[in-house]
CHARMM-style PDB file with segment names, atoms N, HN, CA, C and O in Angstrom:
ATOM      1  N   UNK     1       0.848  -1.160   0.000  1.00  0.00      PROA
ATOM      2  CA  UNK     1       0.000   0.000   0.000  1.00  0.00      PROA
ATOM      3  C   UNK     1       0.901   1.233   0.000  1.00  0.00      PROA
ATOM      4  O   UNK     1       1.926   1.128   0.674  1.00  0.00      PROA
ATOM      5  N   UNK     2       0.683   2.435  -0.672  1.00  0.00      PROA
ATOM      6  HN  UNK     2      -0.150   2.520  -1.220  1.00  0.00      PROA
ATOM      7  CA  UNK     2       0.969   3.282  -0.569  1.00  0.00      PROA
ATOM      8  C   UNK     2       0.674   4.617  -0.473  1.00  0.00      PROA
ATOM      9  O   UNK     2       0.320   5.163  -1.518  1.00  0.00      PROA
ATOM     10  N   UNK     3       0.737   5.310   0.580  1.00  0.00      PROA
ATOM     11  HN  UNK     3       1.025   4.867   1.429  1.00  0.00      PROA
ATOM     12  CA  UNK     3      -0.022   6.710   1.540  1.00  0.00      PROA
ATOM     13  C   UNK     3       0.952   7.871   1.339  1.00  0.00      PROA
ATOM     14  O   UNK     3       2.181   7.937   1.376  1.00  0.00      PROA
ATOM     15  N   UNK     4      -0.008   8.756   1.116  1.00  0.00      PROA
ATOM     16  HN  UNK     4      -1.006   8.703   1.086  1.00  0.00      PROA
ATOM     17  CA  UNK     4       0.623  10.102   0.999  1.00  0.00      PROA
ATOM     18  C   UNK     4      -0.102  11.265   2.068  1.00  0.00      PROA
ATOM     19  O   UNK     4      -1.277  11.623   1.987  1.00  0.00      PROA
ATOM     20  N   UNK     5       0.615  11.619   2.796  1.00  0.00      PROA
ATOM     21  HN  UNK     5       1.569  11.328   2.862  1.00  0.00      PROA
ATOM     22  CA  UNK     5       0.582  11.944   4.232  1.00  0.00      PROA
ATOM     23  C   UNK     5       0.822  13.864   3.761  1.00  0.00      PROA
ATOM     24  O   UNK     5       1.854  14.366   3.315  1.00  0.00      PROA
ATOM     25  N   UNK     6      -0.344  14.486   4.022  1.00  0.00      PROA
ATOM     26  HN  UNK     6      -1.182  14.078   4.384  1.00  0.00      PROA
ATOM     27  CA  UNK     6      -0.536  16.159   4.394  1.00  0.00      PROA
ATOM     28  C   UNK     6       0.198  16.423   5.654  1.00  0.00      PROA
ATOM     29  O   UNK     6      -0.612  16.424   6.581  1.00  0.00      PROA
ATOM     30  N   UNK     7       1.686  16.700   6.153  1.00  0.00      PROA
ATOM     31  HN  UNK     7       2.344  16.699   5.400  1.00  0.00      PROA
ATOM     32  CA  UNK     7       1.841  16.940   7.503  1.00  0.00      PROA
ATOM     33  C   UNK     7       1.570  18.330   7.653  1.00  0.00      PROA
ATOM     34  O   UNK     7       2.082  19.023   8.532  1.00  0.00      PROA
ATOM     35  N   UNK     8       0.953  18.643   6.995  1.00  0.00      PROA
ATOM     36  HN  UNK     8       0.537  18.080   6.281  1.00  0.00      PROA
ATOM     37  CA  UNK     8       0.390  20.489   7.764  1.00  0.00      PROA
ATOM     38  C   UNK     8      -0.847  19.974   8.208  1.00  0.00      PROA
ATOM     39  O   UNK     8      -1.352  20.664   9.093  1.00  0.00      PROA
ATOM     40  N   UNK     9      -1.577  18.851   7.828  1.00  0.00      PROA
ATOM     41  HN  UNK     9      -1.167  18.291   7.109  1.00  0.00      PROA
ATOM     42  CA  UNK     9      -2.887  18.726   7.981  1.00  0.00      PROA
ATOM     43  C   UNK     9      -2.681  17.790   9.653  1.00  0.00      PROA
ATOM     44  O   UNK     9      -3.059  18.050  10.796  1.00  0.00      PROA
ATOM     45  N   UNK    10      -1.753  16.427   8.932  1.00  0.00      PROA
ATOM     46  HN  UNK    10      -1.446  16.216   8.004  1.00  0.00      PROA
ATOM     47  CA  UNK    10      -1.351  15.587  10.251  1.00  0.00      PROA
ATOM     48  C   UNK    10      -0.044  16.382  10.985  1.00  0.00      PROA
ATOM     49  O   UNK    10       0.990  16.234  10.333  1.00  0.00      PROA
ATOM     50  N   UNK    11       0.056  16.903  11.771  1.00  0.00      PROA
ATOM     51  HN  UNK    11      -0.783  17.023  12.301  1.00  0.00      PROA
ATOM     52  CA  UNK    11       1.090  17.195  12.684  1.00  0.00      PROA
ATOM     53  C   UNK    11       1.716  16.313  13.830  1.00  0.00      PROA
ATOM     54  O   UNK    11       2.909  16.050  13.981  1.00  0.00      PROA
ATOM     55  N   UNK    12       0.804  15.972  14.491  1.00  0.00      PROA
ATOM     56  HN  UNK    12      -0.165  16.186  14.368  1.00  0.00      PROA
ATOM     57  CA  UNK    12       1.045  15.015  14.998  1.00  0.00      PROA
ATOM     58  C   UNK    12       1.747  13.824  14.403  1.00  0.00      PROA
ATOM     59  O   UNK    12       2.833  13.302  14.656  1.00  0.00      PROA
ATOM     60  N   UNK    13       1.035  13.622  13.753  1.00  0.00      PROA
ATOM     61  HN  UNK    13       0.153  14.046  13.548  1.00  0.00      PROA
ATOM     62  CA  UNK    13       1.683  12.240  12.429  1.00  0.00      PROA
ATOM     63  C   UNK    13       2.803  12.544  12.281  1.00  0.00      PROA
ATOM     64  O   UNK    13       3.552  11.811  12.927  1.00  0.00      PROA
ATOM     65  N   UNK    14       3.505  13.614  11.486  1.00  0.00      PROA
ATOM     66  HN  UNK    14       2.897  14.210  10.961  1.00  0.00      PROA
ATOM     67  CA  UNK    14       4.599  13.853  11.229  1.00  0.00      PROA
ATOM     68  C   UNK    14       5.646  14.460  12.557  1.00  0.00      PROA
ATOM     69  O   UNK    14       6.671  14.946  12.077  1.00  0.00      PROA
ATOM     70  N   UNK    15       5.618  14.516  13.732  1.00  0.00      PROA
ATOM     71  HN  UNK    15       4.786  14.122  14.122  1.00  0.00      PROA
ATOM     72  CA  UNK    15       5.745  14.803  15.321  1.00  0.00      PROA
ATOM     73  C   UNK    15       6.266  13.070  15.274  1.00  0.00      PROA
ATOM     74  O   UNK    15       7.388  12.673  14.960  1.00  0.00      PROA
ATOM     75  N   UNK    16       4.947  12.137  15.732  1.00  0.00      PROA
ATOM     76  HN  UNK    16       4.035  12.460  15.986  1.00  0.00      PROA
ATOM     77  CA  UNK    16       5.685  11.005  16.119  1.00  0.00      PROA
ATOM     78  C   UNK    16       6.424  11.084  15.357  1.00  0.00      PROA
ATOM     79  O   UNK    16       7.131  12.027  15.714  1.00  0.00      PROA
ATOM     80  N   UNK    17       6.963  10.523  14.028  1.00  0.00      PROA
ATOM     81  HN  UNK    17       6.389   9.757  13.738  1.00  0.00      PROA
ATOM     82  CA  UNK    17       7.708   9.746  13.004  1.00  0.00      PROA
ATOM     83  C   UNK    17       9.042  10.982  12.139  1.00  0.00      PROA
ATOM     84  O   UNK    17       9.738  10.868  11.130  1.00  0.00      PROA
ATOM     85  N   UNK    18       8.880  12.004  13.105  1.00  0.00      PROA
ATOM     86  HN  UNK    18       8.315  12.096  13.924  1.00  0.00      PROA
ATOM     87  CA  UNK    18       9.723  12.526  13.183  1.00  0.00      PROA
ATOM     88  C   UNK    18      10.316  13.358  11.525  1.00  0.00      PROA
ATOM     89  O   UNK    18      11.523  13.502  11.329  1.00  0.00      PROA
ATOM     90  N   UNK    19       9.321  13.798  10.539  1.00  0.00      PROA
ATOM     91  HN  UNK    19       8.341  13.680  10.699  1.00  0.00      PROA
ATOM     92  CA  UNK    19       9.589  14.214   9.719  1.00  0.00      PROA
ATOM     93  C   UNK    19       9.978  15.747   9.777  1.00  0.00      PROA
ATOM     94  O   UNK    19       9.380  16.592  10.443  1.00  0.00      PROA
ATOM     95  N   UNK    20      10.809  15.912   9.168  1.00  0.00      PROA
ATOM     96  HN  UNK    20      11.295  15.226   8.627  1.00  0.00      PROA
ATOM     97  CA  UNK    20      11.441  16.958   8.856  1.00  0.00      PROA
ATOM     98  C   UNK    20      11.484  18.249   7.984  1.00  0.00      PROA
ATOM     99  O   UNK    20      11.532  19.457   8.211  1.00  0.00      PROA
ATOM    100  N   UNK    21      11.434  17.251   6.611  1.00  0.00      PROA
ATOM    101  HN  UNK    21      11.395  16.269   6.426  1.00  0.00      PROA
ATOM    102  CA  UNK    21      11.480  17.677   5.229  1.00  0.00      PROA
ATOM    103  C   UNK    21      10.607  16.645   4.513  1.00  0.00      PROA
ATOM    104  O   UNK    21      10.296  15.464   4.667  1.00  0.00      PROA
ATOM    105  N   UNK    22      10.267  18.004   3.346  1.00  0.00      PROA
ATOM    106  HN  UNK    22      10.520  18.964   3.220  1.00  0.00      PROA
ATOM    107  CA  UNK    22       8.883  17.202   2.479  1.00  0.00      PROA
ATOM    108  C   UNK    22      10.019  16.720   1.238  1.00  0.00      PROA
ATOM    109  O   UNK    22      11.086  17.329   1.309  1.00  0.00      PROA
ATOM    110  N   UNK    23       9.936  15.934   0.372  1.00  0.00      PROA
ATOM    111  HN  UNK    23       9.070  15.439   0.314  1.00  0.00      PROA
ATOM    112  CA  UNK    23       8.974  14.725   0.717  1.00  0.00      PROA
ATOM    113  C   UNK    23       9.914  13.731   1.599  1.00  0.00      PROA
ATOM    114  O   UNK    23      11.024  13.408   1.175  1.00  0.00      PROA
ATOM    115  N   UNK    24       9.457  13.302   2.742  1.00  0.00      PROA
ATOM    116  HN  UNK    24       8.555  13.565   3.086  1.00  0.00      PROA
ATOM    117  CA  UNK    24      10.391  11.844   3.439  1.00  0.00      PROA
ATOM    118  C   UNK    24       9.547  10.694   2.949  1.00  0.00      PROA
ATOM    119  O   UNK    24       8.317  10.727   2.985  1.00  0.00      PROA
ATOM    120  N   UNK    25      10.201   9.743   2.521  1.00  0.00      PROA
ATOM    121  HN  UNK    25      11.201   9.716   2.492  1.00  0.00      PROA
ATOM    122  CA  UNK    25      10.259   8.422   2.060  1.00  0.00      PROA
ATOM    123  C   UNK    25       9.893   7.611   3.204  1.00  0.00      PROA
ATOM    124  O   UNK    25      10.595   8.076   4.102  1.00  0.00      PROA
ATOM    125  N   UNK    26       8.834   6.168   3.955  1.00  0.00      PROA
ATOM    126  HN  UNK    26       8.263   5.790   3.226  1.00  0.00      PROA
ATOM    127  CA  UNK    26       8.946   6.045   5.011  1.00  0.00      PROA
ATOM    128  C   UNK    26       8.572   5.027   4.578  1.00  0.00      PROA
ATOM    129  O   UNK    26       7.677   5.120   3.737  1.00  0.00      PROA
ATOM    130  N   UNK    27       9.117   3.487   4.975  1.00  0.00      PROA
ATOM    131  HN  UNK    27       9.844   3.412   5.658  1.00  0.00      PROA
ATOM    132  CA  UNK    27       8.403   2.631   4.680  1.00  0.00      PROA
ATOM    133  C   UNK    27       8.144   1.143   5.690  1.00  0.00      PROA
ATOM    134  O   UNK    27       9.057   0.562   6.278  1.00  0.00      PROA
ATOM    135  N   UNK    28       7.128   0.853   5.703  1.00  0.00      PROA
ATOM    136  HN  UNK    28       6.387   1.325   5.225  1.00  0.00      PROA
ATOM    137  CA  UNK    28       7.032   0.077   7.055  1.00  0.00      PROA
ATOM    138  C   UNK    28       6.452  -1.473   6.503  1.00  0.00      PROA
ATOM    139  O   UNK    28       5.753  -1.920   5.593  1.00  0.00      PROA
ATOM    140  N   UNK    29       7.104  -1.882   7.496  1.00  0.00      PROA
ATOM    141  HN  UNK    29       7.672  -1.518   8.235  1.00  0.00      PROA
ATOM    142  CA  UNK    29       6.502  -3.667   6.658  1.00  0.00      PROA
ATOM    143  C   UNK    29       6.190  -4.262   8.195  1.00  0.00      PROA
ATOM    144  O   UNK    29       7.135  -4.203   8.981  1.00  0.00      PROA
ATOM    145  N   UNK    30       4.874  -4.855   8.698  1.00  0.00      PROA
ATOM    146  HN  UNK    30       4.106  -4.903   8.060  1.00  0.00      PROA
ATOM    147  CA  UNK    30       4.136  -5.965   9.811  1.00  0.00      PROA
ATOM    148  C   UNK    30       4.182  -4.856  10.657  1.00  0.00      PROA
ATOM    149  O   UNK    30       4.221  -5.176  11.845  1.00  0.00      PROA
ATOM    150  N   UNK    31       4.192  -3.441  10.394  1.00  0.00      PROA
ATOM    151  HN  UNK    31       4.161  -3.181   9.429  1.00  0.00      PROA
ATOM    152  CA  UNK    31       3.889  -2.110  11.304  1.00  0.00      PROA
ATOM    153  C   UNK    31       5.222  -1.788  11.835  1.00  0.00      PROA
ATOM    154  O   UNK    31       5.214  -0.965  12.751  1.00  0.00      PROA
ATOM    155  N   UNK    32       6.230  -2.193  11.513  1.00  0.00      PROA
ATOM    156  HN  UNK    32       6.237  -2.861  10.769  1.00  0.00      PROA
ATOM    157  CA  UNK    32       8.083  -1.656  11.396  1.00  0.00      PROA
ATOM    158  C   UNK    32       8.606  -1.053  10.491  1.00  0.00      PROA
ATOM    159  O   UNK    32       8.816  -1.400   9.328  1.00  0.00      PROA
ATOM    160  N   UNK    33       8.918   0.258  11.242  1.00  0.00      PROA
ATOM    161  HN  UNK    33       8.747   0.539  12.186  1.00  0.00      PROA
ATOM    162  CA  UNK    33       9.519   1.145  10.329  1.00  0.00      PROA
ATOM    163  C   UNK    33      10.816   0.449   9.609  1.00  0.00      PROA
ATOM    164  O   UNK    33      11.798   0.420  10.350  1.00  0.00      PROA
ATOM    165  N   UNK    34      10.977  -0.025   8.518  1.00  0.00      PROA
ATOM    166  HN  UNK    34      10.179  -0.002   7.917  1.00  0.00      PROA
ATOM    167  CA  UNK    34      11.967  -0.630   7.739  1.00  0.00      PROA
ATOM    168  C   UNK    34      13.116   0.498   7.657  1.00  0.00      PROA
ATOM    169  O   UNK    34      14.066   0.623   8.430  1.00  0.00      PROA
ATOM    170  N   UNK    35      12.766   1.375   6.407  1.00  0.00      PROA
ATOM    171  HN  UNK    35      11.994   1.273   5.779  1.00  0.00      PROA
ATOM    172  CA  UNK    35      13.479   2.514   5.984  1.00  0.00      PROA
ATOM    173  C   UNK    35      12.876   3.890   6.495  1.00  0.00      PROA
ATOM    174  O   UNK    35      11.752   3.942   6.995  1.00  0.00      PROA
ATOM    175  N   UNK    36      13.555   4.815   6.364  1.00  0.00      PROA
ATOM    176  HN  UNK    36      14.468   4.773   5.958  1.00  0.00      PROA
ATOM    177  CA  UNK    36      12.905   6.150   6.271  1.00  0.00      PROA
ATOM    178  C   UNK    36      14.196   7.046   5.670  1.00  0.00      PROA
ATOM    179  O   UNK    36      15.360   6.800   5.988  1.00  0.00      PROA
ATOM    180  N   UNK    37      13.869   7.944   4.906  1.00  0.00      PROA
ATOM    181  HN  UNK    37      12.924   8.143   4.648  1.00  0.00      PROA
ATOM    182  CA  UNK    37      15.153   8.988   4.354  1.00  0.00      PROA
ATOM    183  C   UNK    37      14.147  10.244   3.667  1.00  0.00      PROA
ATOM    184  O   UNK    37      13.260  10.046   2.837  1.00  0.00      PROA
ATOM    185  N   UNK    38      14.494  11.414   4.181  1.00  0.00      PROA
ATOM    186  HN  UNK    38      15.214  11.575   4.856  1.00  0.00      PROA
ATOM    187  CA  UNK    38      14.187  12.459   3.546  1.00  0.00      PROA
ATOM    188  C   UNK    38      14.536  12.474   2.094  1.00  0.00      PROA
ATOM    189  O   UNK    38      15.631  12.007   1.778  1.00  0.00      PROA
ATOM    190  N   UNK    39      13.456  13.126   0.830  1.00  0.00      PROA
ATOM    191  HN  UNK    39      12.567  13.506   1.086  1.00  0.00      PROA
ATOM    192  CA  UNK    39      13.674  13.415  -0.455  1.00  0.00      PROA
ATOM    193  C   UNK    39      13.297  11.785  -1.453  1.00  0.00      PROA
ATOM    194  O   UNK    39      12.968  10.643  -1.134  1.00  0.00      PROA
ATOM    195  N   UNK    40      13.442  12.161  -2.134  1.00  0.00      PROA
ATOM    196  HN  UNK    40      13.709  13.090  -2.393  1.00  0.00      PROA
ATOM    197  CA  UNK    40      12.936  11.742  -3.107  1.00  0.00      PROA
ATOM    198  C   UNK    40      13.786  10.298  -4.112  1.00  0.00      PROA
ATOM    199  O   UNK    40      14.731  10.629  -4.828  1.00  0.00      PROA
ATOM    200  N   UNK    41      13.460   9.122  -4.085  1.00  0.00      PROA
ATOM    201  HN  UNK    41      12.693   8.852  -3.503  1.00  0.00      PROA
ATOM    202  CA  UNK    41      14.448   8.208  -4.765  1.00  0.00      PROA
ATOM    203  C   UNK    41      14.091   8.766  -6.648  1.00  0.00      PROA
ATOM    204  O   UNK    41      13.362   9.697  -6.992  1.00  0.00      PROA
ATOM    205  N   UNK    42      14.747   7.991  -7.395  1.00  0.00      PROA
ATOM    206  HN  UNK    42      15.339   7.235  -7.116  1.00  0.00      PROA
ATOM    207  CA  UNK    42      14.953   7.579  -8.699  1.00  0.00      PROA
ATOM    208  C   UNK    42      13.752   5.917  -8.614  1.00  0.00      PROA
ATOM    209  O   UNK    42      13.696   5.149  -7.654  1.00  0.00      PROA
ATOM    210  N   UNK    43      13.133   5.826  -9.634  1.00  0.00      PROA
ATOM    211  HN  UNK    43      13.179   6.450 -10.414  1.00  0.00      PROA
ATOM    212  CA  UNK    43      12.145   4.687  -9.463  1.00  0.00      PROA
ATOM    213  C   UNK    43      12.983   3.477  -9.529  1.00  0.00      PROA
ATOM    214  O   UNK    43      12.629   2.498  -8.871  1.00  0.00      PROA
ATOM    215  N   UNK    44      14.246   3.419 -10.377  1.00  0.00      PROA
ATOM    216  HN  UNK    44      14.533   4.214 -10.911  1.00  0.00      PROA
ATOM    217  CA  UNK    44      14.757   2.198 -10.197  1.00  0.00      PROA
ATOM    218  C   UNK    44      15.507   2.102  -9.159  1.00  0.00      PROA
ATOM    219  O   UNK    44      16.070   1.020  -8.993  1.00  0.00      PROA
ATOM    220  N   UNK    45      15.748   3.265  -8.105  1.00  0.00      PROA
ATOM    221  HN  UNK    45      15.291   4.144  -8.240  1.00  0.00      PROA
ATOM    222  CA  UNK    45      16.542   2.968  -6.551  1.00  0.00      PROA
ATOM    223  C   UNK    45      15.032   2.197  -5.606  1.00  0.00      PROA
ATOM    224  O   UNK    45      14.941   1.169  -4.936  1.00  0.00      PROA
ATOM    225  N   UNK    46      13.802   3.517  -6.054  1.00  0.00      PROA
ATOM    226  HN  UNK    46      13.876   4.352  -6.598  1.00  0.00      PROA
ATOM    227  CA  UNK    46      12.529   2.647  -5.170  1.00  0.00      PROA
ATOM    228  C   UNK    46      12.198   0.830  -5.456  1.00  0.00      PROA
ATOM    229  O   UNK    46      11.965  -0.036  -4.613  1.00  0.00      PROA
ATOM    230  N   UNK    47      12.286   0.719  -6.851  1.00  0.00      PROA
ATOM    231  HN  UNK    47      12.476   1.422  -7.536  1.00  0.00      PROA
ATOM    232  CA  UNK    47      12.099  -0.631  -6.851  1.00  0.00      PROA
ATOM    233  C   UNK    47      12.936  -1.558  -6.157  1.00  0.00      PROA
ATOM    234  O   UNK    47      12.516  -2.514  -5.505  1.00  0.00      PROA
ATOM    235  N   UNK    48      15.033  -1.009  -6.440  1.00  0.00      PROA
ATOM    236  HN  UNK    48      15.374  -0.232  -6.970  1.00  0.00      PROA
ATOM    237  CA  UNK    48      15.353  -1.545  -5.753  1.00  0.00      PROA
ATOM    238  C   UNK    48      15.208  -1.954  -4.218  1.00  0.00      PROA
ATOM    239  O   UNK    48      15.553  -3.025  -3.718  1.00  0.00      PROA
ATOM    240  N   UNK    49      14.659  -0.933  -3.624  1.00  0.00      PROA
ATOM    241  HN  UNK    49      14.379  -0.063  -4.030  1.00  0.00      PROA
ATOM    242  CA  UNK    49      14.461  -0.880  -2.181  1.00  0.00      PROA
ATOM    243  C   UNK    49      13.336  -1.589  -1.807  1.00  0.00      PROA
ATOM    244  O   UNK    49      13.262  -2.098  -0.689  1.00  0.00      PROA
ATOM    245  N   UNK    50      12.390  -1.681  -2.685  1.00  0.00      PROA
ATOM    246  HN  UNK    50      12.450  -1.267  -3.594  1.00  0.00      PROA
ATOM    247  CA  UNK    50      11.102  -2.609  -2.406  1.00  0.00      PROA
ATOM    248  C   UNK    50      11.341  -3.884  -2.548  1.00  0.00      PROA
ATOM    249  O   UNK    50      10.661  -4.530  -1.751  1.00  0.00      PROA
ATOM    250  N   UNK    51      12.168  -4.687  -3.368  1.00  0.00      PROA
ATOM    251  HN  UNK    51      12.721  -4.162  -4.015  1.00  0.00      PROA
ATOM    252  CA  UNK    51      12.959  -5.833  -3.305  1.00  0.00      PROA
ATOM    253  C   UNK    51      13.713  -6.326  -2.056  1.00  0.00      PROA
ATOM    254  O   UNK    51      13.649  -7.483  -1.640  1.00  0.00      PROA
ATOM    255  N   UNK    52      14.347  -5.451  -1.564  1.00  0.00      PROA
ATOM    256  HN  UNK    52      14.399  -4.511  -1.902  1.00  0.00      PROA
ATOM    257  CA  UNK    52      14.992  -5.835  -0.793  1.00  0.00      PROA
ATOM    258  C   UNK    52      13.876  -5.676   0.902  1.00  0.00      PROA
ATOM    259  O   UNK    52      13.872  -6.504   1.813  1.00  0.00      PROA
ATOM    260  N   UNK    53      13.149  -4.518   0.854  1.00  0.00      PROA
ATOM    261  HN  UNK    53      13.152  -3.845   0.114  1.00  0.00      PROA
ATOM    262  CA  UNK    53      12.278  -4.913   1.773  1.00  0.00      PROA
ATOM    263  C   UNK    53      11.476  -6.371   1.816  1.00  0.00      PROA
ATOM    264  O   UNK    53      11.423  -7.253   2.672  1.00  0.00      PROA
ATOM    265  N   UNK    54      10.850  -6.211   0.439  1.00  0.00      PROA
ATOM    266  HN  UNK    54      10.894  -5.494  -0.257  1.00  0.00      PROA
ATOM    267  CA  UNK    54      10.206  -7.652   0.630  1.00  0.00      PROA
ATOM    268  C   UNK    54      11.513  -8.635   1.328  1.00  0.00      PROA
ATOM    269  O   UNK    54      11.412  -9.050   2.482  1.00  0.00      PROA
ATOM    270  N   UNK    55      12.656  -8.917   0.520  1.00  0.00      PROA
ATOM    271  HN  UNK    55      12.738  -8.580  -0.418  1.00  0.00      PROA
ATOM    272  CA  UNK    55      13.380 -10.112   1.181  1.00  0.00      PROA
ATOM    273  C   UNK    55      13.553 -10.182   2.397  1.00  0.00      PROA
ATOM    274  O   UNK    55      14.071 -11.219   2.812  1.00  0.00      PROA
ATOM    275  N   UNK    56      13.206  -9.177   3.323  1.00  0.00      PROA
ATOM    276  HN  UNK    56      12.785  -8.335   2.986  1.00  0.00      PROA
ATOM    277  CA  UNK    56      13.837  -9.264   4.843  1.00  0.00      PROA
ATOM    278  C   UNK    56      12.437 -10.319   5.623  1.00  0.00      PROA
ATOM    279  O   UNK    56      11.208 -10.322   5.550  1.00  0.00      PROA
ATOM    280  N   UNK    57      13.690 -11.277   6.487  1.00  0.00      PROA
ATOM    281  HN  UNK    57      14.689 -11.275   6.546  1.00  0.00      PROA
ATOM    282  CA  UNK    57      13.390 -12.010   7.114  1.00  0.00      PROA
ATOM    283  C   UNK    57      12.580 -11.341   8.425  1.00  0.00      PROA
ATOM    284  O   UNK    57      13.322 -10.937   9.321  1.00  0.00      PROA
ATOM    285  N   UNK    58      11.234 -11.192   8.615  1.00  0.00      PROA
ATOM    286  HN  UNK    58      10.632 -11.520   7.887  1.00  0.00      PROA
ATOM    287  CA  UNK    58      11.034 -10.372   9.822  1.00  0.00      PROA
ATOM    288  C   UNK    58      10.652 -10.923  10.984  1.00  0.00      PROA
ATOM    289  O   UNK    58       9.931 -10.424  11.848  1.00  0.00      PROA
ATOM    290  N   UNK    59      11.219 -12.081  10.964  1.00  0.00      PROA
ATOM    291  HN  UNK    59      11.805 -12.487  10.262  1.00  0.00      PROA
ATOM    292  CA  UNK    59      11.312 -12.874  12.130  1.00  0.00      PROA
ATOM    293  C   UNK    59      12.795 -12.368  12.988  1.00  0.00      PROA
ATOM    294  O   UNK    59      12.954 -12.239  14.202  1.00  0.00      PROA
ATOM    295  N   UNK    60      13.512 -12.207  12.170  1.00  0.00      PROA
ATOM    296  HN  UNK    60      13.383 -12.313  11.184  1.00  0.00      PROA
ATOM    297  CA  UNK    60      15.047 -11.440  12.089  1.00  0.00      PROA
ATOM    298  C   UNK    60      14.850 -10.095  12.824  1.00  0.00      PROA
ATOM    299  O   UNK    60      15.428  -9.851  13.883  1.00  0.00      PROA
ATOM    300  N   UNK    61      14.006  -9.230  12.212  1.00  0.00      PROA
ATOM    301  HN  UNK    61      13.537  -9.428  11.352  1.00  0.00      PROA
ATOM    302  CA  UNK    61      13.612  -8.090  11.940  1.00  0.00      PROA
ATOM    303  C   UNK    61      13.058  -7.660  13.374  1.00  0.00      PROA
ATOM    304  O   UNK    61      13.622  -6.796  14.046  1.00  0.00      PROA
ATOM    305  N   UNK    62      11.788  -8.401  13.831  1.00  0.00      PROA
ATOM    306  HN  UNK    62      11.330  -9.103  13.285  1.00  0.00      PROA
ATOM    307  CA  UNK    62      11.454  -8.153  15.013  1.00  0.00      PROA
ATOM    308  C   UNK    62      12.607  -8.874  16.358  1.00  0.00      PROA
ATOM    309  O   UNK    62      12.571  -8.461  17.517  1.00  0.00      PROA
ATOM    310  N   UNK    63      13.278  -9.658  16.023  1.00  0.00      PROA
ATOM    311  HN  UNK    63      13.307  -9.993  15.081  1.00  0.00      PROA
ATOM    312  CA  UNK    63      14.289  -9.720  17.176  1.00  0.00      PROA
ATOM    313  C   UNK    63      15.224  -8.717  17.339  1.00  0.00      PROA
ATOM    314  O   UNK    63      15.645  -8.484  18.472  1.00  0.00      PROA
ATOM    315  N   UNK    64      15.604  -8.107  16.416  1.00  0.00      PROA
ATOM    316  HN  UNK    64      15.263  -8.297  15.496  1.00  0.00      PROA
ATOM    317  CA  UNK    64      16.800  -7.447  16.453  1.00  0.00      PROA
ATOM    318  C   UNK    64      15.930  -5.744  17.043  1.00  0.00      PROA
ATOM    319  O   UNK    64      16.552  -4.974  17.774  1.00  0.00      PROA
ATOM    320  N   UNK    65      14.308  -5.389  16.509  1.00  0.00      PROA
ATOM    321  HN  UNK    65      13.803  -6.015  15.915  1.00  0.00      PROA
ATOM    322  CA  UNK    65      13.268  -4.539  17.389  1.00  0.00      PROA
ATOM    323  C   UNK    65      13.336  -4.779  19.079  1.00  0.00      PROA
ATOM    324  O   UNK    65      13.622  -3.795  19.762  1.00  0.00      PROA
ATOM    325  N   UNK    66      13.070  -6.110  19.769  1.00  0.00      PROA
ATOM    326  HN  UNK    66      12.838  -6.909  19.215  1.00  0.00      PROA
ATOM    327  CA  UNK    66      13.099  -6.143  20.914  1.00  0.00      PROA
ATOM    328  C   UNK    66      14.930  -6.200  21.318  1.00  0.00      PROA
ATOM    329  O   UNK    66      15.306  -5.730  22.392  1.00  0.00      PROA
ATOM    330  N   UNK    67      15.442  -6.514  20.815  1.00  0.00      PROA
ATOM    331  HN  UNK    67      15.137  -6.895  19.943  1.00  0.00      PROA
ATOM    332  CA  UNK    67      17.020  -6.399  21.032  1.00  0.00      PROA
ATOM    333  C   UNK    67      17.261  -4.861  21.496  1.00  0.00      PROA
ATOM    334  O   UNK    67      17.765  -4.696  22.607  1.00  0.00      PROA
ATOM    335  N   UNK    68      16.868  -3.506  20.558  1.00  0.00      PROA
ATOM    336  HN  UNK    68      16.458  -3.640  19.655  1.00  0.00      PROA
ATOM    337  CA  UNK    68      17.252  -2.464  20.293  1.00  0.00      PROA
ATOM    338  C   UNK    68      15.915  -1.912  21.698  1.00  0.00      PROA
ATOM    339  O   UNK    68      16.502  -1.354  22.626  1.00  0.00      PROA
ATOM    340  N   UNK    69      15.081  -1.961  21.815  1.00  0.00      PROA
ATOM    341  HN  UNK    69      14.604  -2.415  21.062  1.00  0.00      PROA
ATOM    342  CA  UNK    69      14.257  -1.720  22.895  1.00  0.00      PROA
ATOM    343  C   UNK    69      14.690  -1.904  24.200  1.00  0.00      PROA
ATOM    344  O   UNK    69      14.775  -1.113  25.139  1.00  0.00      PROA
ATOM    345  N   UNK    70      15.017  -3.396  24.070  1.00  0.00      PROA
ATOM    346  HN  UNK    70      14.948  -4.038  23.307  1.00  0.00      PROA
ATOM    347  CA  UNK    70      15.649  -3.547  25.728  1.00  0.00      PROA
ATOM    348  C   UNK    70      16.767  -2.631  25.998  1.00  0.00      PROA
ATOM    349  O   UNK    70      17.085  -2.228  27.117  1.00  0.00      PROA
ATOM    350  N   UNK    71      17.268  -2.371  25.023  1.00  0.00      PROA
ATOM    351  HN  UNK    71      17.010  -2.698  24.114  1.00  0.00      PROA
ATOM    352  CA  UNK    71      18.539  -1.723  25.297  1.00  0.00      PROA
ATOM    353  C   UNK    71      18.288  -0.336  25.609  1.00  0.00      PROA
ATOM    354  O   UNK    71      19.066   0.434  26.172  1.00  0.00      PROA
ATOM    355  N   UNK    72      16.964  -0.061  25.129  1.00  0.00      PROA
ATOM    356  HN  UNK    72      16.331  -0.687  24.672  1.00  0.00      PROA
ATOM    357  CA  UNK    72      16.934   1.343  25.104  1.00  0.00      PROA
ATOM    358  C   UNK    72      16.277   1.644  27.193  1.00  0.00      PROA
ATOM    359  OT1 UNK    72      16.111   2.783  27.630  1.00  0.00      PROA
TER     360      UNK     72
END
């Protein structure tokens, strides 16, 4: 799915997730922020990046989430 987010409208929205600059790139896979980067890709960097999201193991993904939590 893909959402395109008004942060003058959502403030909050863009508050939690910490945006900065228009446009930020944000992309979340089983409700985990995967990537995020301010500006704008090239479509064959986005595809690349959607490839490689899909491949991630998020069994991996969420351990290494509670790993980085406890720690925090």
């Amino acid at each position: 799915m893909f959402a395109k987010v008004n942060t003058e409208v959502e403030q909050n929205l863009a508050a939690t997730f910490n945006i900065r600059s228009i446009p930020t790139l944000m992309v979340f896979r089983e409700q985990i922020i995967i990537f995020s980067q301010p500006g704008s890709l090239p479509a064959s960097a986005l595809d690349q990046l959607l490839g490689q999201v899909m491949a991630l193991d998020m069994d991996q993904v969420r351990k290494e989430v509670a790993g980085q939590n406890q720690q925090a």
